[in-house]
N, C-alpha and C positions, 0 to 999 in steps of 0.2 A: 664466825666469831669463835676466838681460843673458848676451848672446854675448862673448867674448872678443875685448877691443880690439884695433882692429887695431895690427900690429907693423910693416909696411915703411911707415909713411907719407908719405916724402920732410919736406924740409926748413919747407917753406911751413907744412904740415900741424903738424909739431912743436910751431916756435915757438905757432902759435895755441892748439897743445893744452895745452904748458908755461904758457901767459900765462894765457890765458883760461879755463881748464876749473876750476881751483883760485878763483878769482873766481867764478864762474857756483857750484859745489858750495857757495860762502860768504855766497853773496848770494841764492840762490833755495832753494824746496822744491820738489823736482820731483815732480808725479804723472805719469806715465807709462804709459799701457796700449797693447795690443796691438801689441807688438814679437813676440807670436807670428806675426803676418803676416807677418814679413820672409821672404822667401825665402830658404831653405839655402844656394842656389847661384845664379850665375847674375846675368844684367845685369837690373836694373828700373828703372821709372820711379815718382817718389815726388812727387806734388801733393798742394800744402799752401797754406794761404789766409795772408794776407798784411797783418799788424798794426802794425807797427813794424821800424823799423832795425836794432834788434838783435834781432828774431827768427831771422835766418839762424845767429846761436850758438846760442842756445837751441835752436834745432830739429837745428840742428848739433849738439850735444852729444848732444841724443836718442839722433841715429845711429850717435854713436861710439862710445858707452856698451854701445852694442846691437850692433857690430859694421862699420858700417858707416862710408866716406868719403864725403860726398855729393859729386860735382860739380855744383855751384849754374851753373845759366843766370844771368850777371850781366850787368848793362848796363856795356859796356865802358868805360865812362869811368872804372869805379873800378879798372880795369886800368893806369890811367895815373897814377894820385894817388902819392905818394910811402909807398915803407914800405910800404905798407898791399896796391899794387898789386904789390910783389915778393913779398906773402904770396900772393896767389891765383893768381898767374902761376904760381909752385912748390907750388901745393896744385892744380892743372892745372884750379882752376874755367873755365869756359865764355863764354866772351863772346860777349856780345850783342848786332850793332849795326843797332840800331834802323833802321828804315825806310830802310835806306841798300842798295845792291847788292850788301854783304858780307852781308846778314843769312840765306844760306842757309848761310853756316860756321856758327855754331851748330848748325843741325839734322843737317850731315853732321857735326860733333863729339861731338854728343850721340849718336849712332845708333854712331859709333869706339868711344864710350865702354860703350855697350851691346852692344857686341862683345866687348869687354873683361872682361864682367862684372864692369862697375861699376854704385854707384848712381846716375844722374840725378835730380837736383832740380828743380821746375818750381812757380815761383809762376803758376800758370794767370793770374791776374789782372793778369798785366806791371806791375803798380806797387802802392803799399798801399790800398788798400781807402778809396773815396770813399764810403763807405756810412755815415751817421752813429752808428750805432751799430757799426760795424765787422765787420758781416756782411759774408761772402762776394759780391762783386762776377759780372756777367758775366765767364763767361771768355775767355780767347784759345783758337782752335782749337788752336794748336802740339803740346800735349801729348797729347791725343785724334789729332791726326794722327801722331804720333810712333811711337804706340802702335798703332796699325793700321797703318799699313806695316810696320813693324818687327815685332811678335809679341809683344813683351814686356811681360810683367804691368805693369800702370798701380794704384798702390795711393794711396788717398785719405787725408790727413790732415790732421787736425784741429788749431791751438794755441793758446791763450789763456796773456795775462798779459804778456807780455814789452811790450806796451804799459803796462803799469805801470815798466817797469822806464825806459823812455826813448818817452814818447807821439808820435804820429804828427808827422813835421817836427824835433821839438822836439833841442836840440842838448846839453841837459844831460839827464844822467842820473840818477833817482833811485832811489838806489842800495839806501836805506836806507828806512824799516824794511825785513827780510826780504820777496822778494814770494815769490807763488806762481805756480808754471808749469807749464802743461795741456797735455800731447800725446797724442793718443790715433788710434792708426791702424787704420784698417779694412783689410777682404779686398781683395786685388784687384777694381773695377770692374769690372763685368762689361757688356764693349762685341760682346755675340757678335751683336747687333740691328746690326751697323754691318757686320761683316766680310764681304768678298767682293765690298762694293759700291764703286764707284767715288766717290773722296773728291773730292765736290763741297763748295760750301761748304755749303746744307743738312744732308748727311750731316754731315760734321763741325760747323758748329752744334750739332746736334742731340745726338750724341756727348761734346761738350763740357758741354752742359746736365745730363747724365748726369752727367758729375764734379763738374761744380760743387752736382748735387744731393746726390753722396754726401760731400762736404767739409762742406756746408753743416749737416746729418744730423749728422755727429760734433762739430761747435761747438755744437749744439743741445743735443747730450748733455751736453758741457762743462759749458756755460752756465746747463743746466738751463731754460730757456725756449724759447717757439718762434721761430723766424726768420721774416722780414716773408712776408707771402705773395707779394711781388713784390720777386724780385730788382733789387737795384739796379742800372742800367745805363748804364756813361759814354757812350752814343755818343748817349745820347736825354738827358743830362744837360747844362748848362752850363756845368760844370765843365772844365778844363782835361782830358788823357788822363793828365798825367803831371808830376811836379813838386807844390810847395806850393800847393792850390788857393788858402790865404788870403792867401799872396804876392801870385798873380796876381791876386784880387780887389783886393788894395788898388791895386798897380799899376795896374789899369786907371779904379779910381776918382781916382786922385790924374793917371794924364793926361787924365780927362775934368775935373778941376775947373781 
């Protein structure tokens, strides 16, 4: 049975819930399993694979339906956009800034917030999924490192669909027909093969391949198919890390013509 929404949710938080949650109940059918994993009490970490733009509502709503605020790790630019950036600034989402010498606020923000006993959100795979079928990409260490320093349950989740709703890039939204939207979350990972040891980047590689293999597991269930037997992986790919890969394709064909 859904938990009881939360009640103090600040300002940010509201608007989004007042706008967006009555559109998302109007426009989606949601199946939703294992909100029994959520923990009772207490701060955790919640990774989840990464399809589309408006996944962070949908997956959003999941949590709130269920009890929970997520603070999303966001790449800070969208803290700066008009409107949109005074919503997650007052809903106290997390900024992200990329490869630059702020990028340790994030992790001492996130570890505040898990002090808090809040929940943390973490698209392991730092941007949407370059996998052509939209599997589960390599991950980033952060949330495997996050979670062995810290102690706090790391639980794996699954979503499909919301890329029907507005597909990968794409700036219009299709709204209509009704779609259908998949979340299904598992137990806490179980990272007790990591703990104690000194977080090299092997160990957390390693760690990481552990999440991305239990994320990967519950989209399988989704999906009802199997997942490629080799993870996709940007850093062995030609693919840009981040951004519209078919942007940058054509840009670079139209400065080579």
């Amino acid at each position: 049975m859904p938990r009881r929404k939360p009640r103090k949710i600040g300002a940010g938080y509201r608007i989004a819930v007042l706008v967006l949650r009555p559109l998302l109940m109007a426009l989606t059918r949601r199946h939703w399993r294992g909100s029994e994993n959520l923990p009772a009490h207490g701060g955790f970490i919640i990774v989840v694979n990464h399809i589309s733009h408006a996944d962070p509502f949908t997956f959003g709503h999941f949590l709130y339906d269920n009890g929970h605020l997520p603070r999303y790790l966001t790449k800070s630019t969208v803290f700066e956009t008009p409107f949109f950036g005074w919503i997650v600034r007052n809903a106290q989402q997390i900024p992200v800034y990329r490869e630059t010498a702020d990028a340790q606020k994030a992790y001492r923000a996130a570890i505040e917030a898990l002090d808090r006993g809040q929940c943390v959100a973490i698209y392991p795979e730092g941007t949407l999924t370059r996998d052509p079928q939209l599997w589960p990409m390599s991950g980033k260490t952060g949330a495997a490192r996050l979670a062995l320093a810290t102690g706090y349950p790391l639980l794996p989740a699954a979503q499909w669909g919301a890329h029907e709703i507005l597909p990968p890039y794409a700036h219009r939204p299709r709204l209509l027909p009704r779609h259908d939207v998949y979340v299904t979350l598992g137990p806490p990972v179980d990272l007790s093969a990591f703990e104690g040891q000194e977080l090299t980047g092997p160990v957390l590689t390693a760690a990481t391949d552990t999440v991305m293999d239990a994320i990967t597991a519950l989209l399988a269930e989704i999906r009802q198919e199997p997942p490629p037997a080799v993870r996709w992986d940007p850093r062995t790919s030609a693919l840009p890390r981040t951004g519209n890969p078919a942007r940058r394709a054509n840009t670079r064909r139209k400065a080579a013509g």
